[in-house]
C-alpha positions in Angstrom: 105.5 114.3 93.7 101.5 114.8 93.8 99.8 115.9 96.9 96.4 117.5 97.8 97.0 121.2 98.5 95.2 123.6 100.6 95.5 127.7 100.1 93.1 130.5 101.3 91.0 133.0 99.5 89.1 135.6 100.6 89.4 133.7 104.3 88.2 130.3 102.8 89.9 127.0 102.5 90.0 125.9 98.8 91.2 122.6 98.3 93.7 121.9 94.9 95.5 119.1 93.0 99.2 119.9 92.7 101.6 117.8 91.1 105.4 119.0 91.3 107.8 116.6 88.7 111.0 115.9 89.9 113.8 118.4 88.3 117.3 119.6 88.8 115.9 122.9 86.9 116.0 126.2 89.3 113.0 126.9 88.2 109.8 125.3 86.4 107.1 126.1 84.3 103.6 126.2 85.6 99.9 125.2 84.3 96.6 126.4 86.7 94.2 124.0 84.9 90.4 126.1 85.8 87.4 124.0 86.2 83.8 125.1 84.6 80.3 125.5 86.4 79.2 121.7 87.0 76.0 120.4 85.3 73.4 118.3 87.0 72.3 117.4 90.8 75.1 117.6 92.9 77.5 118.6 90.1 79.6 120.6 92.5 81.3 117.8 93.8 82.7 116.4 90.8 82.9 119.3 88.5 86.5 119.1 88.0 86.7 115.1 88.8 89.2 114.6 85.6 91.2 117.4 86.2 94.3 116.0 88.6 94.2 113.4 85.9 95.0 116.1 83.2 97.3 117.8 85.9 99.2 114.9 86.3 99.8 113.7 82.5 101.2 117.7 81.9 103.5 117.0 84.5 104.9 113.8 84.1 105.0 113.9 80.2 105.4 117.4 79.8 107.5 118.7 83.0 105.3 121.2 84.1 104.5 122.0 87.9 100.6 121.6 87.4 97.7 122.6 89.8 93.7 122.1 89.4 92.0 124.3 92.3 88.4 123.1 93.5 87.0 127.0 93.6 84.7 127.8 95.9 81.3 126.2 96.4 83.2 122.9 94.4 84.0 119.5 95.9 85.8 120.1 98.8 86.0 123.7 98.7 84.4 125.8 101.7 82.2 128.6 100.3 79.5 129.6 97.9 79.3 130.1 94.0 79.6 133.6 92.9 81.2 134.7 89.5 83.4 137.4 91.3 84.5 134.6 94.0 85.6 132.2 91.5 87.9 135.2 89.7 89.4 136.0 93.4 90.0 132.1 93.6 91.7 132.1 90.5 93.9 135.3 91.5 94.6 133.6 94.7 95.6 130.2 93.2 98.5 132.4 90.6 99.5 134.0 93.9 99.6 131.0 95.9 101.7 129.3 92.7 104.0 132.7 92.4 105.0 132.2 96.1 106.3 128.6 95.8 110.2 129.1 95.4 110.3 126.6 92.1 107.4 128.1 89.6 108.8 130.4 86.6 106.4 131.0 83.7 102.5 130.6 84.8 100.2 129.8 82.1 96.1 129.5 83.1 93.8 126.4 81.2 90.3 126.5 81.6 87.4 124.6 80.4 83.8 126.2 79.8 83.4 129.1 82.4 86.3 127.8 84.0 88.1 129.1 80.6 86.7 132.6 80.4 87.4 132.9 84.2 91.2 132.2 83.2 91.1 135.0 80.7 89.4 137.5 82.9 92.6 136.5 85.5 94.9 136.9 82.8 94.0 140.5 82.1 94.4 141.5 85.6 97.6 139.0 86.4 100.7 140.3 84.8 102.6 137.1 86.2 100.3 135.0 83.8 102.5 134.2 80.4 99.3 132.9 78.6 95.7 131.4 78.6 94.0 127.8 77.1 90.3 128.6 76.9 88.2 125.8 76.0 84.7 125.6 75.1 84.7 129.1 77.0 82.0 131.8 76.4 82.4 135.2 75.6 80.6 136.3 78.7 77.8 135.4 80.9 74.5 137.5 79.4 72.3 134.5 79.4 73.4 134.1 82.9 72.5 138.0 83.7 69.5 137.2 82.1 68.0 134.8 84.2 70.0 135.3 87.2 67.7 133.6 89.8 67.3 130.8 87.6 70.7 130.4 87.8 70.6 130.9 91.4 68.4 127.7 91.1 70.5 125.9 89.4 73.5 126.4 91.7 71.5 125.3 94.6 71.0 121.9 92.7 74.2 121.8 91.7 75.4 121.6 95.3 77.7 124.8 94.5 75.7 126.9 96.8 74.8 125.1 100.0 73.5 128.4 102.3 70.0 128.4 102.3 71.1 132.1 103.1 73.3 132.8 99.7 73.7 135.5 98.5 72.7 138.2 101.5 72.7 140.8 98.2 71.2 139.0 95.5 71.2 142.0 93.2 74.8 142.3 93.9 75.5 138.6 92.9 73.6 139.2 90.0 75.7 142.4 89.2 78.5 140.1 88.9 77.1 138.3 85.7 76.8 141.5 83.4 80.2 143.5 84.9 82.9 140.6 84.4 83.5 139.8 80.8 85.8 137.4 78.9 85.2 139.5 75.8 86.2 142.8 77.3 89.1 141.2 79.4 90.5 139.7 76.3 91.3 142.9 74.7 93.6 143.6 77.4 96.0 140.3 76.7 97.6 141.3 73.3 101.4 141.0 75.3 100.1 137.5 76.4 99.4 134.4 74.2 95.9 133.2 73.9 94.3 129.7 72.9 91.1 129.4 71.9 89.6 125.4 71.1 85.9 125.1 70.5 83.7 122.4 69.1 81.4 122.8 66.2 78.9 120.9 67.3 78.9 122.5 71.2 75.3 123.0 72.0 75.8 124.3 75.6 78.4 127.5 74.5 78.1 128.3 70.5 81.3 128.6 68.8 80.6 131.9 67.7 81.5 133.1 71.1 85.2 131.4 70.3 85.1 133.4 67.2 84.2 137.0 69.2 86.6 136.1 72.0 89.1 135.5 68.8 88.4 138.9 66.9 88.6 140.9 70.5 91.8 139.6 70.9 93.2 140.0 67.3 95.5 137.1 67.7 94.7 134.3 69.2 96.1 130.5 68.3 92.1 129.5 67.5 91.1 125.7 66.8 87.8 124.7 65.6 87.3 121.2 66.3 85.0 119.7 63.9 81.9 117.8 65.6 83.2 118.0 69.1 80.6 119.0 71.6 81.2 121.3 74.8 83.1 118.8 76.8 86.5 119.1 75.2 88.4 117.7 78.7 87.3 114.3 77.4 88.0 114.6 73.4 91.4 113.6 72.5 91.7 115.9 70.0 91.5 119.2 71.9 93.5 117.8 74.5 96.2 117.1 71.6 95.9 120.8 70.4 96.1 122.0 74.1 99.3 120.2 75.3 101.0 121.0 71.8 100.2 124.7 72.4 101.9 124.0 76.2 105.2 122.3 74.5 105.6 125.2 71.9 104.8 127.9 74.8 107.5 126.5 77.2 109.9 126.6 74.5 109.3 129.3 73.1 109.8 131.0 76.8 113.1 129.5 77.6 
């Protein structure tokens, strides 16, 4: 069963892809696959375009009740792009997933920011078992450096849309230095953590993978040799990530 789900966070409608397999099982396991920040004019409204594709292939193949939010600002999605929005989105979407009566285990995927978002979750979610972060960065300083060029950017991706966003632009920006994949990830040493990064990524360097690795301690870390930053469409991350899913599910049961 595959259906377009809506849920609410923070008062806005947020639009997901959910995919429930059919099962006798009481209770299954559970992915939240995390989009990243799009790229290019009017990126917002396919930024996670592949992702109920993804969804649907760890559900079928793999058994797993999947979901792919569109957080706010993206496709869909009512709201504006803010760093602290998209981590109350991603809250909301484990909660919305916690309440349906057949999820058990909840593990969190995410690609690019949509990956260090999933690990900042994680360290405030105790219902999340684990986290895939690919291509993810260790935090957002370039961001925090140029925060209205960012602001810029947003605007032309089509993830901000108010000619009026943000009201407190210092207070957006805030956002950029205070939430931190690195300083989150020390926090997840009962939960187990994936990290896949390309060598050749020139958008997010791989030595961020290898600082998100050390603050951790332990992660499962893949370096995939001459993949770029968009590891959603090379075969060989996706491999690593759904073996990582079949050994986490059963090593949970």
């Amino acid at each position: 069963m595959s259906n377009v789900h809506h849920f609410q966070s923070e008062g806005l409608e947020l639009i997901a892809h959910l995919e429930i397999p059919e099962s006798d099982e009481e209770l299954l396991p559970c992915v939240l696959l995390i989009h990243g920040f799009p790229e290019g004019p009017g990126g917002g409204a396919n930024s996670a375009g592949t992702l109920p594709e993804l969804a649907n292939r760890i559900s079928s193949e793999m058994g797993f009740i999947s979901m792919a939010p569109l957080l706010r600002g993206t496709g869909k999605s009512e709201g504006c792009f803010s760093l602290a929005g998209w981590l109350t989105d991603v809250r909301q979407a484990i909660l919305e997933l916690d309440n349906h009566p057949k999820v058990g285990q909840i593990w969190l995927v995410g690609f690019g920011s949509g990956g260090a978002i999933s690990i900042c979750a994680a360290a405030l979610e105790e219902r999340v078992k684990g986290v895939g972060a690919l291509a993810a960065q260790a935090d957002w300083s370039e961001w925090a450096a140029s925060p209205k060029r960012l602001l810029i950017h947003a605007r032309r991706a089509g993830v901000i849309t108010d000619p009026n966003f943000p009201k407190d632009f210092d207070s957006w920006a805030e956002e950029l230095k205070q939430i931190s994949a690195e300083s989150s990830i020390t926090k997840l040493h009962d939960k187990n953590v994936l990290i896949v990064h390309g060598t050749e990524d020139d958008v997010v360097s791989s030595l961020e993978a290898r600082a998100l690795s050390d603050a951790h301690g332990n992660t499962d870390m893949r370096l995939i040799e001459g993949a770029g930053h968009h590891l959603r469409h090379d075969p060989r991350a996706i491999a690593v990530l759904l073996g990582w899913l079949d050994r986490q599910r059963r090593s949970s049961k």
